[in-house]
C-alpha positions, 0 to 999 in steps of 0.5 A, a space after each residue: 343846340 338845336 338852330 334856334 326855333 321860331 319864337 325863340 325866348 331863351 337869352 339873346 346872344 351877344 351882338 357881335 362883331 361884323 363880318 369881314 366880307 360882308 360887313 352889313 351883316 353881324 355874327 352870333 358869337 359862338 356859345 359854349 356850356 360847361 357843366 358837371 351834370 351829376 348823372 342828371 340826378 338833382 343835387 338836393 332831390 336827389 331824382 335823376 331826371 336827364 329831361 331836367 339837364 336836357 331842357 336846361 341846355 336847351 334854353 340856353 341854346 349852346 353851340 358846344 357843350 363840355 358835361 362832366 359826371 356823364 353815366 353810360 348803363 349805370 344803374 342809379 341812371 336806370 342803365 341809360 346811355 346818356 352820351 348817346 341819348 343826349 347826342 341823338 336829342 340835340 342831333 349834334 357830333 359827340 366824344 365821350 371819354 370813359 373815366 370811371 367804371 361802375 359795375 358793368 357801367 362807366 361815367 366821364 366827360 362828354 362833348 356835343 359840338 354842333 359843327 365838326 370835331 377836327 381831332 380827338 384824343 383823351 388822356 389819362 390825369 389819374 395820378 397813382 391811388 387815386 380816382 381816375 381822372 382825364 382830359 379830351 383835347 379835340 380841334 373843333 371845326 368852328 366857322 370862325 376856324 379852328 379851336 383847341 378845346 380840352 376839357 376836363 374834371 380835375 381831382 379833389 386834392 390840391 396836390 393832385 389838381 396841380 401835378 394834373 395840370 402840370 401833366 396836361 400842359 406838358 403832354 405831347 398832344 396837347 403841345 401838338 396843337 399849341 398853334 390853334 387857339 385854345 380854350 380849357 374848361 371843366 370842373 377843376 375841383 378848385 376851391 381856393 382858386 389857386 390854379 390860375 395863378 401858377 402854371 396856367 399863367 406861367 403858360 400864357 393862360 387867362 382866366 376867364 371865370 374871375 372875380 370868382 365871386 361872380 363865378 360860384 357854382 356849388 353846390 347848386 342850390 346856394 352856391 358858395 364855390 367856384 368849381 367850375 373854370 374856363 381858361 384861354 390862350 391864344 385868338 379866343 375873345 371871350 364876350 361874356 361869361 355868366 353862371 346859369 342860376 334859374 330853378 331848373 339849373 338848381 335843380 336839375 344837378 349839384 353844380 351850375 353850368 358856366 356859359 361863355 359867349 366868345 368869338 376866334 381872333 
């Protein structure tokens, strides 16, 4: 998330769409990662190692990242705060969202974005008896203007999953920002695909991660489900999406991350 380096190798972004004003001179699209980084700890070493998931967003050189499954002074994380490690290393703006204590520590959803965070609020999806689960809405400050982001990690049944999403669609604030164009990403615990078809569409929402054959993203090291989702309404232009399947990918979690290359409309 750093401006890339001199003697970049990571992957190219997609060539792009001339600017407006000055139409001699073409524009990066804007790179998004999502990933469930499973407290940085491997999904079949079972190692934690936060270098592992620092290095893989890093070669991926992304403007915002949504991670799910963050540790915040967790002991299997050797108490690190890893919302704060991993905004001071990429030097980028953060919103993190507590979902779930453990001990004396906490784990949830994180944002780093590279440009300004507009707004932000978090709300609850916990359904009654069951693990608490959330979503941060924010308005990102990108240069091509505003972008509602929510992002979230939905539970692991499929009633609960659907009574989630009906929630979020429904909730005052995420209403509040119905003319921003809006981009829903995360781990959506999804394993029959089922959402996409129902109240995200009834509610204008594309897919963007289908066919999901082309999408499959856990477990890690021989992916078979497609977890991981992003959908958009509005003025967003996906260009490309893509699962990151390199070693340290594998490796270094449960899941893949999800890329999107896109531009606001």
């Amino acid at each position: 998330m750093r401006s890339r380096p001199s003697g970049w190798h990571g992957p190219e972004r997609l060539p792009i769409l001339q600017d407006a004003v000055h139409p001699h001179v073409e524009r990066l699209a804007m790179r998004l990662l999502s990933w469930n980084i499973h407290k940085g700890i491997g999904g079949r070493d079972r190692r934690y190692a936060l270098e592992r998931i620092i290095d893989c967003i890093e070669a991926e050189n992304p403007d915002v990242c949504c991670l799910q499954e963050v540790d915040r002074h967790v002991r299997r994380s050797r108490f690190d705060d890893q919302p704060r490690l991993l905004a001071r290393y990429f030097r980028c703006h953060s919103v993190f969202q507590a979902n779930v204590h453990v001990g004396a520590g906490t784990y949830g959803n994180l944002v780093l974005s590279r440009w300004p965070v507009a707004s932000r609020h978090r709300i609850t999806l916990r359904q009654a008896g069951r693990k608490p689960r959330g979503a941060q809405l924010l308005v990102i400050d990108s240069p091509e203007g505003a972008l509602h982001l929510v992002h979230t990690h939905l539970g692991l049944a499929e009633r609960e999953r659907r009574w989630q999403v009906d929630r979020l669609l429904g909730h005052m604030l995420f209403r509040g920002a119905d003319r921003h164009p809006t981009l829903i990403v995360g781990d959506f615990n999804d394993w029959r695909d089922s959402l996409g078809g129902g109240t995200l569409a009834a509610r204008g929402f594309a897919q963007v991660t289908s066919p999901t054959a082309r999408f499959r993203t856990f477990p890690a090291w021989l992916a078979i489900g497609a977890l991981d989702k992003a959908f958009v309404r509005g003025g967003v232009d996906v260009r490309h999406a893509r699962v990151v399947r390199t070693s340290l990918a594998k490796a270094a979690s449960d899941h893949l991350p999800l890329v999107l290359d896109f531009h606001l409309r």
